[in-house]
C-alpha positions in Angstrom: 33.8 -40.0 52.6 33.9 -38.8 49.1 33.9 -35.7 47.4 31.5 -35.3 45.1 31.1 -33.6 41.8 28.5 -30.4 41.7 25.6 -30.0 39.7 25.9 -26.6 37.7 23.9 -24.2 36.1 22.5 -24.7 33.4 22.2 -28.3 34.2 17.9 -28.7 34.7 18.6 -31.2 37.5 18.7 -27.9 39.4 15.1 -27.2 38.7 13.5 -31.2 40.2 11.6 -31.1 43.2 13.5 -33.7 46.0 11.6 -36.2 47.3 11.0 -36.7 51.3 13.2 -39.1 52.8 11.3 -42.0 54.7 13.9 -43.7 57.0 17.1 -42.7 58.4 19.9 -45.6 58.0 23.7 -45.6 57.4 23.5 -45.1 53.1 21.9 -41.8 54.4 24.2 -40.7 57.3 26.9 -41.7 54.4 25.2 -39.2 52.1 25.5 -36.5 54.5 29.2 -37.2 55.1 29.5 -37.1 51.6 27.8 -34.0 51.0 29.9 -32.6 54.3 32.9 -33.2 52.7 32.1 -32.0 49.3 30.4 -28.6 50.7 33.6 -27.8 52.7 35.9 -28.6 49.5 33.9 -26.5 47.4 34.1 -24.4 49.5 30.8 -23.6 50.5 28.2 -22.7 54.0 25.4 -25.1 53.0 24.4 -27.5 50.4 21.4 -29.7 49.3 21.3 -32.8 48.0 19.7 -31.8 44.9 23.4 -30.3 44.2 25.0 -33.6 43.5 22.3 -35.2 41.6 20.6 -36.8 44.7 16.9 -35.5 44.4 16.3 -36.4 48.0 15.1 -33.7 51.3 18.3 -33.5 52.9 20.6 -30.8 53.0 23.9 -29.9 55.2 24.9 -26.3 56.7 27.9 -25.0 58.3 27.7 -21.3 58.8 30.9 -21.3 61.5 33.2 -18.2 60.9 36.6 -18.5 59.4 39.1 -19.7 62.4 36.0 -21.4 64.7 35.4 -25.0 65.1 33.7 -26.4 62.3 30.0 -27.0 63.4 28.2 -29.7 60.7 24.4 -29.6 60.3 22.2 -31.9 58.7 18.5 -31.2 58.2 16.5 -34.4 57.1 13.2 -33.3 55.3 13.5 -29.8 56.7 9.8 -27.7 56.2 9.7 -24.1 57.3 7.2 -23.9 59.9 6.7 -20.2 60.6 8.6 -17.3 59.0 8.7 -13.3 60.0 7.5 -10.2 58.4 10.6 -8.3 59.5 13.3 -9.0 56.1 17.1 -9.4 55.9 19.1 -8.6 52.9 22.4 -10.8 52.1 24.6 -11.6 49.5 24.2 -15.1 48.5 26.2 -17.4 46.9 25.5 -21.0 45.5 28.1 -24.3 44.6 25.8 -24.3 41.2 26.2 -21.2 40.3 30.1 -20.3 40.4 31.5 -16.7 41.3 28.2 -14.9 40.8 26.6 -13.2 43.6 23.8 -11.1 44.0 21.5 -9.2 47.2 18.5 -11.3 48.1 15.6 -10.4 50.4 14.3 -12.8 52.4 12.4 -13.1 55.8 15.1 -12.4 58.7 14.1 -15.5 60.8 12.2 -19.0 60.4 11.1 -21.4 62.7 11.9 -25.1 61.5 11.4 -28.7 61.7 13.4 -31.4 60.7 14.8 -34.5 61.9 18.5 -34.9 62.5 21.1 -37.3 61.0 19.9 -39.7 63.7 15.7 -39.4 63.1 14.7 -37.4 65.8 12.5 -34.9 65.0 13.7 -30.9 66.0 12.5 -27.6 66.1 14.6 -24.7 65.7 14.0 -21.1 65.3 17.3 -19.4 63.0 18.1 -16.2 62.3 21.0 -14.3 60.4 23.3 -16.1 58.2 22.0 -19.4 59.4 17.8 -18.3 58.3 19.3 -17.3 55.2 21.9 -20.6 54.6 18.5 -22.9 55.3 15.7 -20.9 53.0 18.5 -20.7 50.3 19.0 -24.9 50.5 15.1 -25.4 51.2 14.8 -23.6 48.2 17.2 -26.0 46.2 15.0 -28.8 47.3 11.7 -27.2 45.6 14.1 -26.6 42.4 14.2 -22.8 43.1 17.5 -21.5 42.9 18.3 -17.7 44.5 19.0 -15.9 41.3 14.4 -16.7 41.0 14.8 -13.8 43.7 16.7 -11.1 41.7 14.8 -9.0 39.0 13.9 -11.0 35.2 16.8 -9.3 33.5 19.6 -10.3 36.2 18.3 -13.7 36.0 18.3 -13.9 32.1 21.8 -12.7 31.8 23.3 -15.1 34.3 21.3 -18.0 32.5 23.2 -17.0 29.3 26.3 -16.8 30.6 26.2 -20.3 32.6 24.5 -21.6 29.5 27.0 -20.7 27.1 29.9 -21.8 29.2 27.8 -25.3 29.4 27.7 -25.6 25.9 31.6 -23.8 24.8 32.6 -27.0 28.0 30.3 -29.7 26.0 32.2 -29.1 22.9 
C-alpha cells in the first residue's frame, strides 16, 4: 500500500468528471488500498479517487469515531438512487481544500447503489455523518467540490486564497 500525494485546490483536476469503472480486478482493489491508506494519513473520513489524480468512480469512507475499530468502505461507481426532503446541516471538510471549513446543507439521508471492492452490486440507505461523507465524495466524482454549496462570495475568497498559495508554492 502506498500513500499517495493529494490533489489540491486550485489544481482543475478537481473540477473532471470520473469515469465509471467497468470491471473489478486486483489494480483496482490496490487503488482502494491505496486511497485507504492515504485517506487515514491525511487524515481524513472519506476520499474519492478524483483526489489523487485518478479520474475513475471509486471512492473510500470511514466515518468510525475516534477510539472505535476502523471500518473501511469502498463504493465502486456509487449513484444516489433516492434522496429525502428532510436536510441536515454539517461542517464539512475536504483533503483538497486544507483547514477550511464551512456549514453545508444537504439532504439528511440517501438511498445508494454501488458495488463493493469485490463487484457485487449493494443497496444501502445512509444517514448522518455517513449521507453526508458519500454526497460530499459523489460530489468529487462529478467535479463539484463543497465550497459550490456555500454562498458566491465564500467561495470566491477561498479560491483566492488556495490560488495564491498555489502560485507563492510554484515559485
Amino acid at each position: 500500500m502506498t500513500i499517495k500525494p493529494l490533489i489540491i485546490l486550485p489544481d482543475p483536476v478537481l473540477r473532471q468528471a470520473s469515469k465509471p469503472i467497468e470491471r473489478v480486478d486486483g489494480e483496482l482493489k490496490r487503488l482502494a488500498d491505496d486511497m485507504l491508506e492515504t485517506m487515514y494519513d491525511a487524515p481524513g473520513i472519506g476520499l474519492a479517487a478524483i483526489q489523487i489524480g485518478v479520474p475513475r468512480r471509486m471512492l473510500v469512507i470511514d466515518v468510525a469515531r475516534e477510539g472505535e475499530d476502523k471500518q473501511p468502505q469502498v463504493f465502486i461507481n456509487p449513484e444516489i438512487l433516492k434522496s429525502s426532503e428532510e436536510r441536515s446541516v454539517y461542517e464539512e471538510g475536504c483533503l483538497s481544500i486544507p483547514d477550511y471549513y464551512a456549514e453545508v446543507e444537504r439532504p439528511a439521508v440517501v438511498t445508494l447503489r454501488y458495488l463493493d471492492r469485490d463487484g457485487k452490486e449493494q443497496i444501502v440507505d445512509a444517514d448522518g455523518l455517513l449521507a453526508t461523507c458519500l454526497q460530499h465524495e459523489i460530489d468529487h466524482l462529478n467535479g463539484v467540490l463543497f465550497i459550490d454549496h456555500i454562498s458566491r462570495l465564500k467561495r470566491e475568497m477561498v479560491i483566492k486564497k488556495f490560488t495564491k498559495a498555489a502560485k507563492s508554492k510554484a515559485i
